[in-house]
mmCIF file of the C-alpha atoms, coordinates in Angstrom:
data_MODEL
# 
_entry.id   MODEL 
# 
loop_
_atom_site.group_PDB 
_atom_site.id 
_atom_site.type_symbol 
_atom_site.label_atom_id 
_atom_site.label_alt_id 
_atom_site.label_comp_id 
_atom_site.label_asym_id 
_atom_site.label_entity_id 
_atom_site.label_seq_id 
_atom_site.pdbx_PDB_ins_code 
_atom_site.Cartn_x 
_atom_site.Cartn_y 
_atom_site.Cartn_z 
_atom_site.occupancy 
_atom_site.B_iso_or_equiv 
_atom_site.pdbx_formal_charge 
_atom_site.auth_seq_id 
_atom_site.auth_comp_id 
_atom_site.auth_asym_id 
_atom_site.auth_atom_id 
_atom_site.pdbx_PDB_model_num 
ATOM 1  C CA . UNK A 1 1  ? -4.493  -13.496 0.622   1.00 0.00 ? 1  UNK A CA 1 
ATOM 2  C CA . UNK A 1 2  ? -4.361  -17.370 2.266   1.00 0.00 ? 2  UNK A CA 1 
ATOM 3  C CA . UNK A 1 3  ? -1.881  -18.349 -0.805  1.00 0.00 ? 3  UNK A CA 1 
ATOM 4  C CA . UNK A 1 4  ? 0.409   -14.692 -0.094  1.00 0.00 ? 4  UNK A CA 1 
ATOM 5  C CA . UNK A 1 5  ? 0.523   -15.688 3.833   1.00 0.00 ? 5  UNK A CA 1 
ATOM 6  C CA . UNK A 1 6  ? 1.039   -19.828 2.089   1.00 0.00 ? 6  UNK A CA 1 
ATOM 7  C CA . UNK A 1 7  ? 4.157   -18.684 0.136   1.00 0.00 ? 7  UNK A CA 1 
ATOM 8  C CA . UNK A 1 8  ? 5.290   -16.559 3.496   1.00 0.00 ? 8  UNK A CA 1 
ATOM 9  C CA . UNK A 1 9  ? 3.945   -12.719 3.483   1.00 0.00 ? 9  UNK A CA 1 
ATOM 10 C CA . UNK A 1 10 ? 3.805   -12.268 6.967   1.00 0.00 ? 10 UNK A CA 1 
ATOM 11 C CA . UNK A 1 11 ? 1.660   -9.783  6.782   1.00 0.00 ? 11 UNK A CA 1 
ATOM 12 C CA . UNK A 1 12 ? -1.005  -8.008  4.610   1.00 0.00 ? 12 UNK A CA 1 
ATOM 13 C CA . UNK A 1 13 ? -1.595  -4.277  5.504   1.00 0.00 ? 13 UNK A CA 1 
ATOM 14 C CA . UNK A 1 14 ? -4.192  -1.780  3.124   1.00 0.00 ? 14 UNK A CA 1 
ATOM 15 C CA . UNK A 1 15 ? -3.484  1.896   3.096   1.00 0.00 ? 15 UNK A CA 1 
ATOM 16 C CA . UNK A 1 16 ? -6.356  3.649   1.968   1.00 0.00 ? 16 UNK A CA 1 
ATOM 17 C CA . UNK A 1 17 ? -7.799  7.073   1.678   1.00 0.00 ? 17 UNK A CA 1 
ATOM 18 C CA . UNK A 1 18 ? -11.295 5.400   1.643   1.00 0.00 ? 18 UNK A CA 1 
ATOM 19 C CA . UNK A 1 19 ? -13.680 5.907   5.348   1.00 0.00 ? 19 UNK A CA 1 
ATOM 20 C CA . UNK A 1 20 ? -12.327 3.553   8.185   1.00 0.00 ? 20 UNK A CA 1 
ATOM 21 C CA . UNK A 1 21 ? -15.650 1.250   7.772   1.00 0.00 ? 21 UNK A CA 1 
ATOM 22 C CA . UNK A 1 22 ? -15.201 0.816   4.493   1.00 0.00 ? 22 UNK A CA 1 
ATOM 23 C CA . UNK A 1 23 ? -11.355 0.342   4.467   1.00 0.00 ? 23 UNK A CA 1 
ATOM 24 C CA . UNK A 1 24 ? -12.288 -2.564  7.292   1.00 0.00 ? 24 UNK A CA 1 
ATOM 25 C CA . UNK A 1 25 ? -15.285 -3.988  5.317   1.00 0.00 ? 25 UNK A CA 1 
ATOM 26 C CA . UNK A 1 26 ? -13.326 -4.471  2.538   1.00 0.00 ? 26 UNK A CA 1 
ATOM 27 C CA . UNK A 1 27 ? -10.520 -5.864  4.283   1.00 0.00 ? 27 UNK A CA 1 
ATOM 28 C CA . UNK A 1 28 ? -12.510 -8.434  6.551   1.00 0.00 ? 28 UNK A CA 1 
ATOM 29 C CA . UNK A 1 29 ? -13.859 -9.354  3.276   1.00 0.00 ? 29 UNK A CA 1 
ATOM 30 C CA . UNK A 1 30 ? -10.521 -10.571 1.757   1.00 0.00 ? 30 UNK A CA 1 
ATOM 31 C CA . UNK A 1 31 ? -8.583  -11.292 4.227   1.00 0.00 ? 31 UNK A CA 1 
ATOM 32 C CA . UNK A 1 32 ? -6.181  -8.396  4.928   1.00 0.00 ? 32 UNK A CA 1 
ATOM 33 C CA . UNK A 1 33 ? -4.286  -8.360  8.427   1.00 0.00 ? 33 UNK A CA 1 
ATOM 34 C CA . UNK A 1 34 ? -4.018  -4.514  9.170   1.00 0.00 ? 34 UNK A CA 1 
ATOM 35 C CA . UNK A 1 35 ? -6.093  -1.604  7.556   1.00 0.00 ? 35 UNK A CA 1 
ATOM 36 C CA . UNK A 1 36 ? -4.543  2.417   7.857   1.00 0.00 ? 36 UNK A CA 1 
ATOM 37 C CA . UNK A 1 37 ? -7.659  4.216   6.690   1.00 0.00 ? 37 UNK A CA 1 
ATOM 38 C CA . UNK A 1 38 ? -8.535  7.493   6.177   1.00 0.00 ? 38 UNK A CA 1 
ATOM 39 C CA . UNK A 1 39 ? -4.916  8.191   4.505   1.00 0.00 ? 39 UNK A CA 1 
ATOM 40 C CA . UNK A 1 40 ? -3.994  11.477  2.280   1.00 0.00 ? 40 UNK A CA 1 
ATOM 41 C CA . UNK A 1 41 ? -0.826  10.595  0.139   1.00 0.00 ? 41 UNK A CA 1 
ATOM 42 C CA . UNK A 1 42 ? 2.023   12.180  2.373   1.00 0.00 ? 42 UNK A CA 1 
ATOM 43 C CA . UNK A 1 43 ? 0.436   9.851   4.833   1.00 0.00 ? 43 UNK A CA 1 
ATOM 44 C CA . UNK A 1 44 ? 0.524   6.784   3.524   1.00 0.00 ? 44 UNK A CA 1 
ATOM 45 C CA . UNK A 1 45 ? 4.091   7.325   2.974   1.00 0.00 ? 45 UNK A CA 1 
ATOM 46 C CA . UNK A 1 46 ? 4.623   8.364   6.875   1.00 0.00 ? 46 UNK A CA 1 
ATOM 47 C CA . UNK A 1 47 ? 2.903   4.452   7.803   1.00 0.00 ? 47 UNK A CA 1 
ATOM 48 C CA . UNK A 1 48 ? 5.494   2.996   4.920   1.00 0.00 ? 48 UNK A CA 1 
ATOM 49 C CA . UNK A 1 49 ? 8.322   4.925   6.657   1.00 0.00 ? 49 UNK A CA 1 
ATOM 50 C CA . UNK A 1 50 ? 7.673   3.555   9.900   1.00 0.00 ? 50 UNK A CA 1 
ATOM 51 C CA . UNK A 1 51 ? 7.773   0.106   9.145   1.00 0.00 ? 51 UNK A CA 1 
ATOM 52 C CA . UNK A 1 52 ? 10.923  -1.417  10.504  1.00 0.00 ? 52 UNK A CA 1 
ATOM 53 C CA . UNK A 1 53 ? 13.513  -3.765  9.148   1.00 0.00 ? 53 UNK A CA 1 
ATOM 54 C CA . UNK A 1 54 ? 11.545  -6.730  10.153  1.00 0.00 ? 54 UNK A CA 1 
ATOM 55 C CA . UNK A 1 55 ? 8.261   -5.958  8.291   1.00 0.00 ? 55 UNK A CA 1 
ATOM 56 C CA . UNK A 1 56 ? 10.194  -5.150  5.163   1.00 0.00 ? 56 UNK A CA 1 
ATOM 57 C CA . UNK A 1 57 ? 10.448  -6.230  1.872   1.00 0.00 ? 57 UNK A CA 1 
ATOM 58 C CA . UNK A 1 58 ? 7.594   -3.798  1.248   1.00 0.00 ? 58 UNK A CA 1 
ATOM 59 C CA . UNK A 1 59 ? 5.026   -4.643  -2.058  1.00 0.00 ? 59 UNK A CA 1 
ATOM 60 C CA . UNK A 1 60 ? 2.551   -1.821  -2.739  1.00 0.00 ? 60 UNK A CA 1 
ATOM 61 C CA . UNK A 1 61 ? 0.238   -2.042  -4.850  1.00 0.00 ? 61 UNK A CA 1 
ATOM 62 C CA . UNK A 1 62 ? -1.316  1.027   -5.712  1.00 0.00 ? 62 UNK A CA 1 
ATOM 63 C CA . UNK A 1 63 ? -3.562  2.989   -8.723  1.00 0.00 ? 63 UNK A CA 1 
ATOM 64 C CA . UNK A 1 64 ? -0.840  4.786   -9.803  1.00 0.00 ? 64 UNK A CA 1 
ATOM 65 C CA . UNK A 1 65 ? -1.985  8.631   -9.742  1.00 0.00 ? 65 UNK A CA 1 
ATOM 66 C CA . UNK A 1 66 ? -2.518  9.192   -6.266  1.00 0.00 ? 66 UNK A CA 1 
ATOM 67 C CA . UNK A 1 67 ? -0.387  6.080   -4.812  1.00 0.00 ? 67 UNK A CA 1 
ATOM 68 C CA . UNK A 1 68 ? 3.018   7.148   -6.943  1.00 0.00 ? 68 UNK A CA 1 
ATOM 69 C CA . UNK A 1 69 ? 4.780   8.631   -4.453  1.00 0.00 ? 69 UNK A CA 1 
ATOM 70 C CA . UNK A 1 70 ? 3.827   5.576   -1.753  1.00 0.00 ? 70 UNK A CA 1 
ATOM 71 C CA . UNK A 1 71 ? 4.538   2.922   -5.099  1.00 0.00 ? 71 UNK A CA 1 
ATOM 72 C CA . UNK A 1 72 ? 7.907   4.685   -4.963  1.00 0.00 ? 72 UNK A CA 1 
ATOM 73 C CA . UNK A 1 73 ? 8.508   4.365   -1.566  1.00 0.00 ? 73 UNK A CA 1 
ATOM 74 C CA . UNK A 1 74 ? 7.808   0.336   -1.314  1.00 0.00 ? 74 UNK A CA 1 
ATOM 75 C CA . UNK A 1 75 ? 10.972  -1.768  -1.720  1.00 0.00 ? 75 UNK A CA 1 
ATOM 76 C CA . UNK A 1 76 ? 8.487   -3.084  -5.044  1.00 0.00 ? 76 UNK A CA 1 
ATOM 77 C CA . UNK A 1 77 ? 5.778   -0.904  -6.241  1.00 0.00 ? 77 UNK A CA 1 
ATOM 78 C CA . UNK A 1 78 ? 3.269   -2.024  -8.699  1.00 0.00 ? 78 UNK A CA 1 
ATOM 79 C CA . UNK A 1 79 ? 0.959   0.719   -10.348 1.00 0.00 ? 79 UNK A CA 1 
ATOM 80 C CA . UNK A 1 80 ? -2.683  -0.911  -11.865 1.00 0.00 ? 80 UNK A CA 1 
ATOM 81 C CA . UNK A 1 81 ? -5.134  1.011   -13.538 1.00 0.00 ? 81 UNK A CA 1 
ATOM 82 C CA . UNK A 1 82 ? -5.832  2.252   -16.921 1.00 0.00 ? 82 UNK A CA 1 
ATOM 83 C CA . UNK A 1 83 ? -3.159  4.304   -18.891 1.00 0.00 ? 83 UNK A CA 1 
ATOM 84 C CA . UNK A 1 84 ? -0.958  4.682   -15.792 1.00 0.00 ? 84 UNK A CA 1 
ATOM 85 C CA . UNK A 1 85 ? 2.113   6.373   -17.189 1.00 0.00 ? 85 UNK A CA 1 
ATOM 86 C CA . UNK A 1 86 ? 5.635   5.319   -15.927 1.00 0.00 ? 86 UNK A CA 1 
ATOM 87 C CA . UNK A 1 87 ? 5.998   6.331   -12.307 1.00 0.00 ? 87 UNK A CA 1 
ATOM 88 C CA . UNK A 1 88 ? 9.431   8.274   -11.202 1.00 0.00 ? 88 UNK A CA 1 
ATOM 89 C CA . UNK A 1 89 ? 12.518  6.381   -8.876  1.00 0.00 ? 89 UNK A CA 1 
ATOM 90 C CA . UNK A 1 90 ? 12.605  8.887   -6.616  1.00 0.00 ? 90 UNK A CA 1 
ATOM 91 C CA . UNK A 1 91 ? 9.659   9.911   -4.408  1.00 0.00 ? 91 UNK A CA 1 
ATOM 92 C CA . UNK A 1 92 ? 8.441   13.455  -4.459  1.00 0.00 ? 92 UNK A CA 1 
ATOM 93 C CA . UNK A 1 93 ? 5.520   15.391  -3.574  1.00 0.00 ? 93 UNK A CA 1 
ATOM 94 C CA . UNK A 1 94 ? 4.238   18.689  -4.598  1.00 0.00 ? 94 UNK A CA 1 
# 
C-alpha cells in the first residue's frame, strides 16, 4: 500500500461484507486508509456512488461473483479469483 500512496493513490479505501473488526484488523494490518464494513452488494455500490470527482479515478478490486456489479461501477475494475467469468459493462442487480 506504501508503493500505491509512493506512485500517488491518495487514498486506499476496503469495501467489505466481512464484520467491522475484521474489515479493520485486516486493514490496520496492510495499510488501508478507510474501511466500509459490513457491506451487502447494492451497498458497496451506494459508497462508490458517493465518491466525488476528487476521489476518483476509482480501482476496485474485487472477487468477481459478488463484487461484479461494484467492479462495474469503478472507473477500472479488476475481478481475481478462480474461474471468474467475464463480468458485464453495464452494472445491474437482480
Amino acid at each position: 500500500m506504501e508503493r500505491l500512496h509512493q506512485l500517488g493513490v491518495k487514498q486506499i479505501m476496503m469495501i467489505s461484507g466481512d464484520r467491522q473488526p475484521i474489515a479493520q484488523q485486516i486493514a490496520d494490518k496492510v495499510g488501508i486508509d478507510k474501511v466500509y464494513a459490513e457491506k451487502l452488494p447494492k451497498e458497496k455500490i451506494a459508497v462508490l456512488d458517493q465518491l466525488d470527482n476528487t476521489e476518483r479515478p476509482v480501482c476496485m478490486v474485487g472477487d468477481g461473483v459478488n463484487d461484479a456489479p461494484s467492479l462495474a461501477t469503478a472507473d477500472v475494475g479488476i475481478a481475481m479469483g478462480l474461474m471468474v467469468p467475464p463480468l458485464p459493462v453495464n452494472r445491474q442487480m437482480p
